[in-house]
C-alpha positions as CSV (number, residue, x, y, z in Angstrom):
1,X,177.2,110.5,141.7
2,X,175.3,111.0,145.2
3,X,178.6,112.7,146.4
4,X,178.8,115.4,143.6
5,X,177.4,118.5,143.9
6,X,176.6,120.8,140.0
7,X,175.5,124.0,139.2
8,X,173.4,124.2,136.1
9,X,173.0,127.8,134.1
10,X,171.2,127.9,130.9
11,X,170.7,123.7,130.9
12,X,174.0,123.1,131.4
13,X,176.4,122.1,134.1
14,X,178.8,124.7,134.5
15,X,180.6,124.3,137.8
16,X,180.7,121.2,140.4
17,X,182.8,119.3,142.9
18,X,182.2,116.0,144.5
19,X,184.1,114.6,147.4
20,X,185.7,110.9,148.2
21,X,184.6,109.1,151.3
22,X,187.7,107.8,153.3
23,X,188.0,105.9,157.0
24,X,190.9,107.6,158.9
25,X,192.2,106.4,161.6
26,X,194.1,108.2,164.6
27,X,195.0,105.9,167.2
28,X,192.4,103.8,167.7
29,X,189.5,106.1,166.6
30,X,188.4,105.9,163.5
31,X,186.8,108.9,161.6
32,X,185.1,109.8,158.5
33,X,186.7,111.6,156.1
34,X,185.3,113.8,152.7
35,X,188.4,114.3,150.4
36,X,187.2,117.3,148.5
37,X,187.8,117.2,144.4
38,X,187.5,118.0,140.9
39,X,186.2,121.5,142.2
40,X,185.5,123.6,139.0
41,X,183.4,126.0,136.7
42,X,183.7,126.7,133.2
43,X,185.8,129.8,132.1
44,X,182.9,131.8,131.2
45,X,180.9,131.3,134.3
46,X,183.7,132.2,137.0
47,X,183.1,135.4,139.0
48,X,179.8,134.5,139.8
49,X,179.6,132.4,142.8
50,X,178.8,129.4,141.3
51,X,182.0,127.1,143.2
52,X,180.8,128.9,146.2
53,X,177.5,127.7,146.3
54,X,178.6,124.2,144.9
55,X,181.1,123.9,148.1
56,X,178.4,125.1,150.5
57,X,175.7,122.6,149.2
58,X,178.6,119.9,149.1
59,X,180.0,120.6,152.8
60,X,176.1,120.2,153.5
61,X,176.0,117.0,152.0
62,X,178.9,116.2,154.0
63,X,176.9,116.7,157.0
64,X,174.2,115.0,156.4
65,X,176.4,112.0,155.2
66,X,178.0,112.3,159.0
67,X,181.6,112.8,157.8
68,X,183.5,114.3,160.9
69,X,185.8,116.4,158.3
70,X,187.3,116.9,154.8
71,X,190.2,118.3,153.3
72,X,191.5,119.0,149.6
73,X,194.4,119.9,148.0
74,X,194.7,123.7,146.4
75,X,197.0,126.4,145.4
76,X,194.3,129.1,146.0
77,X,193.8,128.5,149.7
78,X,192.0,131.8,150.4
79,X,189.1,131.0,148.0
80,X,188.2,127.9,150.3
81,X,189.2,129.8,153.7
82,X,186.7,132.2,153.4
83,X,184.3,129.0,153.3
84,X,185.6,127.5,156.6
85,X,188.8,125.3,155.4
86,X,192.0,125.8,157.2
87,X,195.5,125.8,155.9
88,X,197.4,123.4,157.7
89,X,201.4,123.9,157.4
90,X,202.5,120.8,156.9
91,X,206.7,119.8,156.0
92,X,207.6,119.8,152.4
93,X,209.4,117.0,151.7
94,X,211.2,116.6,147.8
95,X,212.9,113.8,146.7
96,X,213.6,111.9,143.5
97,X,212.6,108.1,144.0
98,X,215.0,105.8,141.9
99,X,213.4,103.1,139.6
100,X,213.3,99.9,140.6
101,X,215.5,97.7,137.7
102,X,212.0,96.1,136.5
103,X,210.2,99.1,137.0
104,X,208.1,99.9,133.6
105,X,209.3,102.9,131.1
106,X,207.6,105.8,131.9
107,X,207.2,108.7,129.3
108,X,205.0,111.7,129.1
109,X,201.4,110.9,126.9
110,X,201.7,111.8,122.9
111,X,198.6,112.8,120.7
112,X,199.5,108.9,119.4
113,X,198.6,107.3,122.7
Protein backbone atom coordinates (compact mmCIF):
# COMPACT_ATOMS: atom_id res chain seq x y z
CA UNK A 1 0.00 0.00 0.00
CA UNK A 2 2.91 2.63 0.85
CA UNK A 3 4.05 2.06 -2.85
CA UNK A 4 0.77 2.93 -4.58
CA UNK A 5 0.00 6.11 -5.62
CA UNK A 6 -4.42 7.17 -6.28
CA UNK A 7 -6.21 9.81 -7.54
CA UNK A 8 -9.48 10.42 -5.93
CA UNK A 9 -12.47 12.62 -7.90
CA UNK A 10 -15.78 12.94 -6.47
CA UNK A 11 -14.82 10.36 -3.24
CA UNK A 12 -13.68 7.90 -5.41
CA UNK A 13 -10.49 6.41 -6.68
CA UNK A 14 -10.43 6.82 -10.20
CA UNK A 15 -6.88 6.35 -11.43
CA UNK A 16 -3.53 4.90 -9.62
CA UNK A 17 -0.33 2.88 -10.14
CA UNK A 18 1.92 1.42 -7.56
CA UNK A 19 5.33 0.06 -8.27
CA UNK A 20 7.29 -3.34 -6.96
CA UNK A 21 10.63 -2.95 -5.19
CA UNK A 22 13.29 -5.27 -6.72
CA UNK A 23 17.36 -5.72 -5.96
CA UNK A 24 19.20 -5.85 -9.35
CA UNK A 25 22.28 -6.69 -9.71
CA UNK A 26 24.94 -5.87 -12.56
CA UNK A 27 28.18 -7.25 -11.86
CA UNK A 28 28.78 -6.90 -8.51
CA UNK A 29 26.69 -3.71 -7.83
CA UNK A 30 23.57 -4.06 -6.68
CA UNK A 31 20.78 -1.43 -7.38
CA UNK A 32 17.37 -0.64 -6.52
CA UNK A 33 14.78 -1.15 -8.75
CA UNK A 34 10.81 0.31 -8.95
CA UNK A 35 8.92 -2.08 -11.41
CA UNK A 36 6.19 0.28 -12.45
CA UNK A 37 2.40 -1.41 -12.52
CA UNK A 38 -1.22 -1.67 -12.66
CA UNK A 39 -1.12 1.95 -14.04
CA UNK A 40 -4.84 2.98 -14.77
CA UNK A 41 -7.92 5.38 -14.58
CA UNK A 42 -11.46 4.66 -15.05
CA UNK A 43 -12.92 5.05 -18.62
CA UNK A 44 -14.79 8.20 -17.73
CA UNK A 45 -11.97 9.97 -16.11
CA UNK A 46 -9.21 9.58 -19.00
CA UNK A 47 -8.27 12.82 -20.81
CA UNK A 48 -7.77 14.59 -17.74
CA UNK A 49 -4.34 14.11 -16.45
CA UNK A 50 -5.08 12.07 -13.73
CA UNK A 51 -2.22 8.94 -14.71
CA UNK A 52 -0.02 11.89 -15.26
CA UNK A 53 -0.15 13.26 -11.94
CA UNK A 54 -0.32 9.67 -10.43
CA UNK A 55 3.16 8.75 -12.24
CA UNK A 56 4.71 12.00 -11.18
CA UNK A 57 3.76 11.65 -7.42
CA UNK A 58 4.79 7.86 -7.78
CA UNK A 59 8.26 8.56 -9.53
CA UNK A 60 8.55 11.01 -6.38
CA UNK A 61 7.90 8.41 -4.06
CA UNK A 62 10.46 6.51 -5.89
CA UNK A 63 12.91 9.03 -4.91
CA UNK A 64 12.35 9.50 -1.70
CA UNK A 65 12.32 5.56 -1.32
CA UNK A 66 16.09 5.85 -2.87
CA UNK A 67 15.36 3.52 -5.83
CA UNK A 68 18.18 4.21 -8.47
CA UNK A 69 15.49 3.48 -11.40
CA UNK A 70 12.26 1.78 -12.63
CA UNK A 71 10.98 0.43 -15.60
CA UNK A 72 7.44 -0.99 -16.77
CA UNK A 73 6.10 -2.77 -19.49
CA UNK A 74 3.62 -0.76 -22.12
CA UNK A 75 2.32 -0.63 -25.54
CA UNK A 76 1.80 3.13 -25.39
CA UNK A 77 5.37 4.20 -24.83
CA UNK A 78 4.94 7.89 -25.76
CA UNK A 79 2.39 8.50 -22.88
CA UNK A 80 5.31 7.55 -20.34
CA UNK A 81 8.19 9.23 -22.57
CA UNK A 82 6.87 12.44 -22.29
CA UNK A 83 7.29 11.75 -18.31
CA UNK A 84 10.98 10.89 -18.54
CA UNK A 85 10.88 6.88 -19.35
CA UNK A 86 12.93 5.64 -22.20
CA UNK A 87 12.20 2.98 -24.77
CA UNK A 88 14.89 0.58 -24.66
CA UNK A 89 15.07 -1.74 -27.93
CA UNK A 90 15.62 -4.82 -26.67
CA UNK A 91 15.55 -8.49 -29.01
CA UNK A 92 12.34 -10.13 -29.50
CA UNK A 93 12.67 -13.44 -28.87
CA UNK A 94 9.28 -16.08 -29.72
CA UNK A 95 9.22 -19.44 -29.10
CA UNK A 96 6.71 -22.16 -28.09
CA UNK A 97 8.03 -24.04 -24.94
CA UNK A 98 6.99 -27.82 -25.03
CA UNK A 99 5.36 -29.33 -21.90
CA UNK A 100 7.04 -31.22 -19.69
CA UNK A 101 5.24 -35.02 -19.72
CA UNK A 102 4.01 -34.20 -15.98
CA UNK A 103 3.40 -30.84 -16.67
CA UNK A 104 -0.35 -29.87 -15.36
CA UNK A 105 -3.34 -29.32 -18.08
CA UNK A 106 -3.61 -25.94 -18.89
CA UNK A 107 -6.90 -24.41 -20.26
CA UNK A 108 -8.21 -20.95 -20.61
CA UNK A 109 -10.61 -19.81 -17.30
CA UNK A 110 -14.62 -20.49 -17.86
CA UNK A 111 -17.46 -18.42 -16.09
CA UNK A 112 -17.55 -22.16 -14.03
CA UNK A 113 -14.15 -21.72 -12.56
Amino acid sequence: VEDTVVCVADGRIVSGATFVRRTVRCGDTAYRMGGVANVGTLPEHRGRGHSTAVLRALTARMDDAGIDFSLLGTGIPAFYARLGWEVWPLPHLTGRPLPAPDAPALRPATGDD
